[in-house]
OpenMM code with the backbone's topology and positions (N, CA, C; nanometers):
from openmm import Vec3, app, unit

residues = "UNK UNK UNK UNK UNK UNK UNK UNK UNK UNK UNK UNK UNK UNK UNK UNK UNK UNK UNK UNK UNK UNK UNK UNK UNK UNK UNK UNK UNK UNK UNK UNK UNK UNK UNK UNK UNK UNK UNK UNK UNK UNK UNK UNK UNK UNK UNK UNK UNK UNK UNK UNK UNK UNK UNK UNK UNK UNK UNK UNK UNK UNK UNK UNK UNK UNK UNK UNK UNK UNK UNK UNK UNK UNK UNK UNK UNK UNK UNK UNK UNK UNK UNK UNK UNK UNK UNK UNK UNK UNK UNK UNK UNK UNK UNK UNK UNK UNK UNK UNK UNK UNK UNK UNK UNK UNK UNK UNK UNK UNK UNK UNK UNK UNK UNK UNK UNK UNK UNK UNK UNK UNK UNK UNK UNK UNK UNK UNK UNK UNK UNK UNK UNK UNK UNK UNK UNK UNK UNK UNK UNK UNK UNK UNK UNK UNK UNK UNK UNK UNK UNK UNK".split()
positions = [
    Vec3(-0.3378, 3.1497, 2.9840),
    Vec3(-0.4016, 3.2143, 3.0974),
    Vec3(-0.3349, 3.3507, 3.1216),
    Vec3(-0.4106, 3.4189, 3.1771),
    Vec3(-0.3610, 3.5996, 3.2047),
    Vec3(-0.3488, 3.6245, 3.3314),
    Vec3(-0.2531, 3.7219, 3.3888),
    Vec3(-0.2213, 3.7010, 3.4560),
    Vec3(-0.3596, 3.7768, 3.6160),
    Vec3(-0.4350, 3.8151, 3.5449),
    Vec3(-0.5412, 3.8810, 3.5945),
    Vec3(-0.6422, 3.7507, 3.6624),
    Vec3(-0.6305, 3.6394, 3.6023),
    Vec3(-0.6821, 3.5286, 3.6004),
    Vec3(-0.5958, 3.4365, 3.7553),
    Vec3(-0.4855, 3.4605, 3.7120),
    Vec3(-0.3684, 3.3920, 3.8885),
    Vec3(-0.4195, 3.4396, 3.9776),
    Vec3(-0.4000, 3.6271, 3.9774),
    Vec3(-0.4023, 3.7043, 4.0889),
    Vec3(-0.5303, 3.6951, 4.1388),
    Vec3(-0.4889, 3.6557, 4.2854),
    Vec3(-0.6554, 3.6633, 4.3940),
    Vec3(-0.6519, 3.7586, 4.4252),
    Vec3(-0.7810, 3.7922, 4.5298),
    Vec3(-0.7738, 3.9455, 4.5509),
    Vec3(-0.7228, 3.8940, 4.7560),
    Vec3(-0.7206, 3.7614, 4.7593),
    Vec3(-0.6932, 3.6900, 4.8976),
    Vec3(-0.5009, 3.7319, 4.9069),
    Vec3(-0.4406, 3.7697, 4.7863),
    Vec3(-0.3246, 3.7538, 4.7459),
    Vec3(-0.2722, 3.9164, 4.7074),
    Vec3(-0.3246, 4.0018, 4.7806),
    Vec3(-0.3049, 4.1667, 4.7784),
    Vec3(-0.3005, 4.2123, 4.9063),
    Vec3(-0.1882, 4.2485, 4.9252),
    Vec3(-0.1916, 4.3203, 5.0454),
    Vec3(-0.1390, 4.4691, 5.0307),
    Vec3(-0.2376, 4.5418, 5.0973),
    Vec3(-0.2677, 4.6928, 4.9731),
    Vec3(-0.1251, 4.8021, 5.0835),
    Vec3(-0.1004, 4.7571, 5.2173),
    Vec3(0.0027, 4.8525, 5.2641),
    Vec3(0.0920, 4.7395, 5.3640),
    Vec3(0.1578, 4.7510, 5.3004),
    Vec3(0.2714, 4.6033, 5.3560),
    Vec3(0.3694, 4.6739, 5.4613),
    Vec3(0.3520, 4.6188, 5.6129),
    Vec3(0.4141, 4.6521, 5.6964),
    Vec3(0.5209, 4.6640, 5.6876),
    Vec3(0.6156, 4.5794, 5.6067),
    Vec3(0.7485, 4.5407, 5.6224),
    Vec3(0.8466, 4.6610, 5.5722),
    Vec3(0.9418, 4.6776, 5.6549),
    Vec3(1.0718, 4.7672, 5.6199),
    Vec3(1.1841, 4.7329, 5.5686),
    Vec3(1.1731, 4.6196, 5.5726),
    Vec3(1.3231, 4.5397, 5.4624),
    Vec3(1.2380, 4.4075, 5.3650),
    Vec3(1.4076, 4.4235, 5.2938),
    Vec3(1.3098, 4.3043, 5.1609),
    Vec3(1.3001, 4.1667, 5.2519),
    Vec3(1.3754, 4.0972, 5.3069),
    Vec3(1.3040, 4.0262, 5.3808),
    Vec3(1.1755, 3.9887, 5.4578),
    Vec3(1.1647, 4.0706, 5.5291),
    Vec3(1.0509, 4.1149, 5.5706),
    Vec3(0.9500, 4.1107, 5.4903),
    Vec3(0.9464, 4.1805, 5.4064),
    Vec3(0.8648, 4.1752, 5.3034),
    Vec3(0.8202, 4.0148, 5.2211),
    Vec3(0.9379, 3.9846, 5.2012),
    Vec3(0.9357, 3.8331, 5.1302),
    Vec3(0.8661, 3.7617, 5.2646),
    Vec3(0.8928, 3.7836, 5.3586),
    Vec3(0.8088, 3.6548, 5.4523),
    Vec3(0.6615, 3.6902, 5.5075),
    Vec3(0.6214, 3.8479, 5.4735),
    Vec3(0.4645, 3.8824, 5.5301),
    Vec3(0.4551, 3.8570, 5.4052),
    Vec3(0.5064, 3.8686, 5.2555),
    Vec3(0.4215, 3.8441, 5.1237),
    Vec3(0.3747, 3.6700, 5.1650),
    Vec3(0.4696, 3.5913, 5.2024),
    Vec3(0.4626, 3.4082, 5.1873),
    Vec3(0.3537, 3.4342, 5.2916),
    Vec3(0.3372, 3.4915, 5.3984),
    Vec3(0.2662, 3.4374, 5.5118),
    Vec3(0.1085, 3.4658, 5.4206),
    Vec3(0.0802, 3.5293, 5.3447),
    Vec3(-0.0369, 3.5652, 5.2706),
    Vec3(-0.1000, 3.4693, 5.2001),
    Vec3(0.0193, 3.4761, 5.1365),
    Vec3(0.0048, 3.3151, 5.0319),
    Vec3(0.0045, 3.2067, 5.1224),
    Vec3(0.0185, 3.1529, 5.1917),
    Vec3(0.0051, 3.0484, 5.2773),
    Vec3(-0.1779, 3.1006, 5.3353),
    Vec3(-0.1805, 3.1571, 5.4021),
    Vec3(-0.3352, 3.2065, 5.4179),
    Vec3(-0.4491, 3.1963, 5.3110),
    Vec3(-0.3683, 3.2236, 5.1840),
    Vec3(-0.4615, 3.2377, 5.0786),
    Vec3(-0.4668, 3.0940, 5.0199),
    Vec3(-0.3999, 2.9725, 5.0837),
    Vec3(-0.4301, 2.8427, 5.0756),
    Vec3(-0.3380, 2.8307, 4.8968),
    Vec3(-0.2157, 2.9231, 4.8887),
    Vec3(-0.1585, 2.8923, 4.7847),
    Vec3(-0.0486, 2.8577, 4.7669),
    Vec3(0.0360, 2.8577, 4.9358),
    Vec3(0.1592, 2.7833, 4.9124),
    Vec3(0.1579, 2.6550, 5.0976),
    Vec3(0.1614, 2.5482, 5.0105),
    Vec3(0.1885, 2.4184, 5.1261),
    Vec3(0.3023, 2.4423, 5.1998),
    Vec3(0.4301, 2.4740, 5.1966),
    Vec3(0.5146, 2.4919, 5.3030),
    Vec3(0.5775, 2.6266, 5.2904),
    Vec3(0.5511, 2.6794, 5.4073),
    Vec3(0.6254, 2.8726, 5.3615),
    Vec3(0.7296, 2.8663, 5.4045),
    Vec3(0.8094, 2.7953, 5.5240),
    Vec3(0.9597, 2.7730, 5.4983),
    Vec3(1.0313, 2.7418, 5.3707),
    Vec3(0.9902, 2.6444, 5.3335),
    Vec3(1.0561, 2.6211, 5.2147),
    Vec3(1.0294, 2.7084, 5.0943),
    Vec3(0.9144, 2.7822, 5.0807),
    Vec3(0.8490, 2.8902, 5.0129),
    Vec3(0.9709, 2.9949, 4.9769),
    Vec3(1.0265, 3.0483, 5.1552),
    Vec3(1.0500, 3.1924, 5.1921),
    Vec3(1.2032, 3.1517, 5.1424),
    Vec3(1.2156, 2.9764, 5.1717),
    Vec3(1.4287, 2.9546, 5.1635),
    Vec3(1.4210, 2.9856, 5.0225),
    Vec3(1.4047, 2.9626, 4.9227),
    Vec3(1.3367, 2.9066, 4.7657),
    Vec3(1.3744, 3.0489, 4.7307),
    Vec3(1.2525, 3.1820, 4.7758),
    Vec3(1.2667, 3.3349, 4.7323),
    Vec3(1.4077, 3.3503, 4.7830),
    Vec3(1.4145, 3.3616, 4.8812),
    Vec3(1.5375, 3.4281, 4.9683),
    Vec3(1.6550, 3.3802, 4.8807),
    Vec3(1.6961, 3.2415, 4.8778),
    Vec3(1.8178, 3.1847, 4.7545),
    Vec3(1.8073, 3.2468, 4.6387),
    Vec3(1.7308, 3.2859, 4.5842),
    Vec3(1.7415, 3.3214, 4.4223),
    Vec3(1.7193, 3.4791, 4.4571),
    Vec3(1.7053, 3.5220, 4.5759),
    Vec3(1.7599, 3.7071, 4.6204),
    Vec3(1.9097, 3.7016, 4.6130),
    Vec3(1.9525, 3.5924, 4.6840),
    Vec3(2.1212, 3.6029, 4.6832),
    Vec3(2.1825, 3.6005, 4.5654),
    Vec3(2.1572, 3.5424, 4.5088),
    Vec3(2.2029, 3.5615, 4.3268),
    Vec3(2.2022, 3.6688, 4.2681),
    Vec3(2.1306, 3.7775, 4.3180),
    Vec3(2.0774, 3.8770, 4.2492),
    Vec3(1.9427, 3.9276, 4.2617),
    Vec3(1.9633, 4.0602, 4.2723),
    Vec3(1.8301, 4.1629, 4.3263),
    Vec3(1.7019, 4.1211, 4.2457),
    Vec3(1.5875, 4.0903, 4.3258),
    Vec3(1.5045, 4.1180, 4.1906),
    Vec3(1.3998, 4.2612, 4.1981),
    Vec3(1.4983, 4.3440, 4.2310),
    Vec3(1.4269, 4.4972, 4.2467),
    Vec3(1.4607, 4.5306, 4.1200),
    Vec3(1.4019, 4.5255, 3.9756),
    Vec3(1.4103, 4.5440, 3.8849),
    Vec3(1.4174, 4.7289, 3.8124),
    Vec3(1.4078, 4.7782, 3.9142),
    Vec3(1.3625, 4.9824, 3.8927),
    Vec3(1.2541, 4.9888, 3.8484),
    Vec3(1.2486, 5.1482, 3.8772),
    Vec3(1.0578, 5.1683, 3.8138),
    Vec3(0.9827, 5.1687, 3.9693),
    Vec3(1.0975, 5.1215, 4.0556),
    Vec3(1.0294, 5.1230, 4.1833),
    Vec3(0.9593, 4.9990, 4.2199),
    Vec3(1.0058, 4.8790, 4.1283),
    Vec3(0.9136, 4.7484, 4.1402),
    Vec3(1.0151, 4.6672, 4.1797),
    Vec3(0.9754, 4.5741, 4.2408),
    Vec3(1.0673, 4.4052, 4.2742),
    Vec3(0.9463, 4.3063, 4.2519),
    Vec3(1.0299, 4.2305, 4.1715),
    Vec3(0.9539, 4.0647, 4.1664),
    Vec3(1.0297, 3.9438, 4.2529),
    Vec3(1.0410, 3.9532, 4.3653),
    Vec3(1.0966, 3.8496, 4.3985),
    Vec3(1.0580, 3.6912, 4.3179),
    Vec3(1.0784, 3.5885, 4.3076),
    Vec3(1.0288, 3.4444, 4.2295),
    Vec3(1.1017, 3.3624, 4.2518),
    Vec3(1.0961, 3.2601, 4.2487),
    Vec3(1.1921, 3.1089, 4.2289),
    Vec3(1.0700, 3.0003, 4.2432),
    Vec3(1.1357, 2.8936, 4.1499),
    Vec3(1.0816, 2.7655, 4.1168),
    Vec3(1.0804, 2.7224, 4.2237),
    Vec3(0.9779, 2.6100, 4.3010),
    Vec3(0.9820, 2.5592, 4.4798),
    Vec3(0.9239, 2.4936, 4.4566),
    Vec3(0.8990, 2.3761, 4.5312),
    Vec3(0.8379, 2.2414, 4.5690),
    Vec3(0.7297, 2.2926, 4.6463),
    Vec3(0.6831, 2.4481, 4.6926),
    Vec3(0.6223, 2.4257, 4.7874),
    Vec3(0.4782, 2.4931, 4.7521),
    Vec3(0.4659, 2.5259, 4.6234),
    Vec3(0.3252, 2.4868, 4.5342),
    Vec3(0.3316, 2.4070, 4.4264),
    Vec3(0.2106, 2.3989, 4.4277),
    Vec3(0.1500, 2.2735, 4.3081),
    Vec3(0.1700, 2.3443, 4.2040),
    Vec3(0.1492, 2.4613, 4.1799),
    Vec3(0.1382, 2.5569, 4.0274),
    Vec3(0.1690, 2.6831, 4.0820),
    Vec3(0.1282, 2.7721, 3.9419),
    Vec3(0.1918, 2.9029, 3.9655),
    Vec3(0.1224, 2.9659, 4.0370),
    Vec3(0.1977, 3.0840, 4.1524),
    Vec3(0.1000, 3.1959, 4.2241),
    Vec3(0.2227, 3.2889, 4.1988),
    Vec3(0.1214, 3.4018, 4.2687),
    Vec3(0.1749, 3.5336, 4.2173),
    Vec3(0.0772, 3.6306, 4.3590),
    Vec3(0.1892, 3.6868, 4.4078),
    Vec3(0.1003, 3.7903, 4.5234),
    Vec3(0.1116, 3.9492, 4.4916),
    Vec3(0.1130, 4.0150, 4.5426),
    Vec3(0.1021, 4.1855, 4.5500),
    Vec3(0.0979, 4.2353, 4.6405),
    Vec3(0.1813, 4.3368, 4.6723),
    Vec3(0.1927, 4.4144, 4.7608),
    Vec3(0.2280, 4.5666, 4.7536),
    Vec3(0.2270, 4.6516, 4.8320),
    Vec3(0.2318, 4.7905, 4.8055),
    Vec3(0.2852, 4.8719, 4.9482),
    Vec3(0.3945, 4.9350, 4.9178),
    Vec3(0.4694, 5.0271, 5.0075),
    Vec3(0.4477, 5.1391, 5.0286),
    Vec3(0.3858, 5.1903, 5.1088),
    Vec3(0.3837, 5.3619, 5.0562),
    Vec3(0.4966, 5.3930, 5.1240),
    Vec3(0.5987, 5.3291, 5.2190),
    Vec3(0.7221, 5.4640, 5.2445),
    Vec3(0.8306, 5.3512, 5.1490),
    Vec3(0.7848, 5.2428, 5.1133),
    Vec3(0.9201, 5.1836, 4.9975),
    Vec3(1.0493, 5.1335, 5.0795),
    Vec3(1.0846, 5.0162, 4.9725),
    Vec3(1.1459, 4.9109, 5.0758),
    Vec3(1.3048, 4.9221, 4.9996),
    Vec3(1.3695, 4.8821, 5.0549),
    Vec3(1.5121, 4.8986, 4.9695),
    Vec3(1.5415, 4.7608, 4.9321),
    Vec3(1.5067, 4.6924, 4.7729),
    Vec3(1.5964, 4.6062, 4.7062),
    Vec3(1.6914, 4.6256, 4.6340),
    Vec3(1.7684, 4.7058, 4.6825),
    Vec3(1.9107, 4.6793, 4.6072),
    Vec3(1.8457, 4.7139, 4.4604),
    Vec3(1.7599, 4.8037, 4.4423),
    Vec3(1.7335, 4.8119, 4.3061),
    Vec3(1.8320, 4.8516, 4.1683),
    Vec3(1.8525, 4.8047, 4.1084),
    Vec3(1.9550, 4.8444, 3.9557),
    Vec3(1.9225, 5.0005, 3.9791),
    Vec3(1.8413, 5.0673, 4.0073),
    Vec3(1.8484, 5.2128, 3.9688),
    Vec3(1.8383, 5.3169, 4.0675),
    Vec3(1.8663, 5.2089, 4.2121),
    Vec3(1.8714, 5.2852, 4.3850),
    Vec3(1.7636, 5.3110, 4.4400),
    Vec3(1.6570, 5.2915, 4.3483),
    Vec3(1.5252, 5.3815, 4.4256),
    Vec3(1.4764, 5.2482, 4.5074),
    Vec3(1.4106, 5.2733, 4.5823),
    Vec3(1.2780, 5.2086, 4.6961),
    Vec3(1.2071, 5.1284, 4.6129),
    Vec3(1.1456, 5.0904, 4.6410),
    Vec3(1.0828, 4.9794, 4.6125),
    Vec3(0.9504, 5.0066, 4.6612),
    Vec3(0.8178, 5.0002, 4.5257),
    Vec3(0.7180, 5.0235, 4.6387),
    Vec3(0.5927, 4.9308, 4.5787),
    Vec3(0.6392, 4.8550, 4.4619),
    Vec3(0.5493, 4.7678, 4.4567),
    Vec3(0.6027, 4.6277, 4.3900),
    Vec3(0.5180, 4.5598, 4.4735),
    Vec3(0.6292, 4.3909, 4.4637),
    Vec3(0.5378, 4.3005, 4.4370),
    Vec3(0.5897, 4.2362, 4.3453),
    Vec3(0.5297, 4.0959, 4.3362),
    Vec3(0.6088, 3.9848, 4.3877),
    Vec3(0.5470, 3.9072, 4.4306),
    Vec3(0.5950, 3.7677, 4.4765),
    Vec3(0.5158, 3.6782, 4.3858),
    Vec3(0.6522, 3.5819, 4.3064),
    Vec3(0.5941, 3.5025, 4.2498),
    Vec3(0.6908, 3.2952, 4.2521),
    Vec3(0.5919, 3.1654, 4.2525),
    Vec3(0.6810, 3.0837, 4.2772),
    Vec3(0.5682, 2.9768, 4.1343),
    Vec3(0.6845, 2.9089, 4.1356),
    Vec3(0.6632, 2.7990, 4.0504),
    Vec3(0.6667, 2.6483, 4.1150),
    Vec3(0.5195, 2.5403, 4.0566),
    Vec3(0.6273, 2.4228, 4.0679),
    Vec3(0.7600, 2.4072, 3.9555),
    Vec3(0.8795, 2.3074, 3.9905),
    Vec3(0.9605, 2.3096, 3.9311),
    Vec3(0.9118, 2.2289, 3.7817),
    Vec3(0.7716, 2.1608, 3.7886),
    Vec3(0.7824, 2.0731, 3.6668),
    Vec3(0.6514, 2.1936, 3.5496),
    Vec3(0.6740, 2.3061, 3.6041),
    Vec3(0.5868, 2.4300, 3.5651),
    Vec3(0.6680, 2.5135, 3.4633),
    Vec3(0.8103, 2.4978, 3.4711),
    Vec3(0.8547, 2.6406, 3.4139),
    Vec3(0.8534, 2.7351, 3.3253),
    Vec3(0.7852, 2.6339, 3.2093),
    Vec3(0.7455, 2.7073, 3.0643),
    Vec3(0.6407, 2.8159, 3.0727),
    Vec3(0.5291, 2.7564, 3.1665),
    Vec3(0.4314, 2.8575, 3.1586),
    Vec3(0.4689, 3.0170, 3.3030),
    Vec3(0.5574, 2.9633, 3.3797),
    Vec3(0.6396, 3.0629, 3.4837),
    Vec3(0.6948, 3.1636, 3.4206),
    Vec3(0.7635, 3.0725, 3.2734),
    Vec3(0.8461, 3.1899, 3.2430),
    Vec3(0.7849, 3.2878, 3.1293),
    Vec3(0.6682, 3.2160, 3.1202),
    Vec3(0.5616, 3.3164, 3.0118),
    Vec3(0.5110, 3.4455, 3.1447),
    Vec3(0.4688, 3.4063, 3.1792),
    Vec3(0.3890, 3.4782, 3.3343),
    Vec3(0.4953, 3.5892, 3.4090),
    Vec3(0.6053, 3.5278, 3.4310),
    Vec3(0.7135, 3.6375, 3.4164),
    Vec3(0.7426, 3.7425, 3.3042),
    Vec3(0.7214, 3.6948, 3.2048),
    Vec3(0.7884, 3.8004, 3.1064),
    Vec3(0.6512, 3.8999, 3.0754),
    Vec3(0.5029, 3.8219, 3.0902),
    Vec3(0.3941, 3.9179, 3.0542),
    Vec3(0.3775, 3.9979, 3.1830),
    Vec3(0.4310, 4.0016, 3.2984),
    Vec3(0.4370, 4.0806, 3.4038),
    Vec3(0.5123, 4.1846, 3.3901),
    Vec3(0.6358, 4.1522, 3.3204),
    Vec3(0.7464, 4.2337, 3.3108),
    Vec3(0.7009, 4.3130, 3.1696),
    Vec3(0.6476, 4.2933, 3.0695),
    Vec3(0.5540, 4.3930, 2.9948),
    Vec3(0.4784, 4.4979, 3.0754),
    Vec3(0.3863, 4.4161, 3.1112),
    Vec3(0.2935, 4.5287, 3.2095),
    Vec3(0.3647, 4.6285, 3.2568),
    Vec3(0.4785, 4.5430, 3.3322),
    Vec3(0.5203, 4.6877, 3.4313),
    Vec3(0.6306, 4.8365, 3.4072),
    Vec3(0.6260, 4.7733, 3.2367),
    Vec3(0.7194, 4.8592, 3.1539),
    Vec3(0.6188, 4.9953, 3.1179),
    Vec3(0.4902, 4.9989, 3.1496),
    Vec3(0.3845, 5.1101, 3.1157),
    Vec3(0.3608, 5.1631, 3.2370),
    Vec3(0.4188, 5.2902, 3.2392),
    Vec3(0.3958, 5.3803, 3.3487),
    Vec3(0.2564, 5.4072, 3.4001),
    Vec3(0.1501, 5.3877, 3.3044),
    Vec3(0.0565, 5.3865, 3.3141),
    Vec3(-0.0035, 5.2581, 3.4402),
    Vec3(0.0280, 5.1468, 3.4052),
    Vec3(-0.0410, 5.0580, 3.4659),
    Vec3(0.0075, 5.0385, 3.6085),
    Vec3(0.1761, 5.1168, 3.6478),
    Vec3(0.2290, 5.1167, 3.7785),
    Vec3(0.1595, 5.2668, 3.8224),
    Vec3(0.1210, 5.3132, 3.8060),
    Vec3(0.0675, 5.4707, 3.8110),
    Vec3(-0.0911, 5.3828, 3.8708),
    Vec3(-0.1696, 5.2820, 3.7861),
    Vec3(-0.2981, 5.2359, 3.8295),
    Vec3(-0.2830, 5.1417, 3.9704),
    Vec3(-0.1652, 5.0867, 3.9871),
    Vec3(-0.1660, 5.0016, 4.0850),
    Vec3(-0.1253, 5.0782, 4.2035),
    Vec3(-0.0743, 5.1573, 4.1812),
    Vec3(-0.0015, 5.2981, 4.3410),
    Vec3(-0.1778, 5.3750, 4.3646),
    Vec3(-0.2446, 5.3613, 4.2553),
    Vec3(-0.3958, 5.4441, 4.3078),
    Vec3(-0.4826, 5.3689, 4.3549),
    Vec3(-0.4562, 5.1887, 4.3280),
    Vec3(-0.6031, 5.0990, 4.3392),
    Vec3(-0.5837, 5.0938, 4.5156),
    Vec3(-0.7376, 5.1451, 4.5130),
    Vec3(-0.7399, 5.1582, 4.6723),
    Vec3(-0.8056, 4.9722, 4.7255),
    Vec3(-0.8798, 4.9307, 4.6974),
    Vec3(-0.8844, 4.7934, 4.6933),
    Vec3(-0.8018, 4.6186, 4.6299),
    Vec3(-0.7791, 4.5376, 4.7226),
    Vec3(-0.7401, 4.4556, 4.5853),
    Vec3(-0.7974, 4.4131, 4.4788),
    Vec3(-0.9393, 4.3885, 4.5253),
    Vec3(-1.0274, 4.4103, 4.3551),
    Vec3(-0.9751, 4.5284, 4.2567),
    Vec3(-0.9724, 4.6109, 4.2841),
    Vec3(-0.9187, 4.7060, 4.2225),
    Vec3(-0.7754, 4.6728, 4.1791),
    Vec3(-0.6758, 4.6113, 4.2096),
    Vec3(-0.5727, 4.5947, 4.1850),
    Vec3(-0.5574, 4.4423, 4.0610),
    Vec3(-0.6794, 4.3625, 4.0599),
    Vec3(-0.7047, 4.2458, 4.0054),
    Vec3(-0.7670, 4.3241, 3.8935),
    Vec3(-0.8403, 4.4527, 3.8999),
    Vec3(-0.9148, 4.4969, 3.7708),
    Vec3(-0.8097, 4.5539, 3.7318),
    Vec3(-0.7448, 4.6472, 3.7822),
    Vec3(-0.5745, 4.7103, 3.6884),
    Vec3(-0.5305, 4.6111, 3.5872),
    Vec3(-0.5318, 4.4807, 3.6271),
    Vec3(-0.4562, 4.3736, 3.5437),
    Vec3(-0.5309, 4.3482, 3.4036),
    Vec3(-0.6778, 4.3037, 3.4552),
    Vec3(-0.7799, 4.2732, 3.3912),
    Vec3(-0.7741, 4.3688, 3.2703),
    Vec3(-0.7681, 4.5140, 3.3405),
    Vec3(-0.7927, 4.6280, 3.2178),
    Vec3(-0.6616, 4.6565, 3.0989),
    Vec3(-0.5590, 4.6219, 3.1563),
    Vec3(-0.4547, 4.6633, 3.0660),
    Vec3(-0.4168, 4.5068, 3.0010),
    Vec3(-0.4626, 4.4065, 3.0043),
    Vec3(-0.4616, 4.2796, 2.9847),
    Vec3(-0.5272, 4.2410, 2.8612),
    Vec3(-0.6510, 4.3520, 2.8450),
    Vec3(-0.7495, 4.3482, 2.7323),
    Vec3(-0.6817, 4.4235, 2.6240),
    Vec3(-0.6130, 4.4864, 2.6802),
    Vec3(-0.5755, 4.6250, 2.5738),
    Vec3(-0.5224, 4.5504, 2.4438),
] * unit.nanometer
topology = app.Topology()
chain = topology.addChain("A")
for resn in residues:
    res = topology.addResidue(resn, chain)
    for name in ("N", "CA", "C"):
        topology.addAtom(name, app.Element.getBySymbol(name[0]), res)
């Protein structure tokens, strides 16, 4: 499965209020909980937040994937979000943060999590396709970004 195929467009939130990564991690869960994709967002938000303490997942490039394995979906989701003044994760390379994914696993999921992780982390190595997601003015539009560089 691709990852164009996970992403809802119920699961984009195109200008994310939040000013810290927290913040951020708990309006991304409150989405996903809305979008009927995660059963408990406490345990959702403890799950992200623990595997932040370990280590940033503001990866540079201006992106963070927050993720961790949780009891508190059935399968994999994956959300989106977008900063225009940029959030500070502790990124490896200092910059802001301005586009994030939130992503969780069940724990008896991880093989295909950790495929879904690493074809995300492709994507977002093409300036091109973070260049398409800072312009998609819709989340359809942000579900076709995927779609289009997915085919390539």
């Amino acid at each position: 499965m691709k990852m164009c195929e996970c992403l809802k467009k119920e699961c984009c939130l195109m200008a994310i209020k939040a000013d810290t990564r927290d913040e951020a991690i708990r309006e991304m869960s409150e989405m996903l909980v809305k979008a009927g994709q995660v059963n408990n967002k406490e345990v959702f938000i403890k799950d992200i937040l623990e595997r932040e303490a370990r280590g940033t997942t503001g990866i540079g490039l201006q992106v963070a994937v927050p993720h961790a394995p949780t009891e508190a979906v059935g399968d994999f989701v994956i959300g989106f979000a977008r900063s225009e003044k940029g959030i500070d994760f502790t990124s490896s390379d200092g910059d802001k943060v301005h586009l994030i994914f939130i992503m969780g696993t069940n724990p008896d999921k991880l093989t295909a999590y950790l495929k879904y992780l690493a074809a995300l982390s492709r994507l977002l190595r093409q300036p091109e396709f973070r260049k398409a997601l800072m312009a998609a003015a819709t989340p359809e539009e942000v579900v076709a970004v995927f779609t289009n560089f997915e085919s390539d």
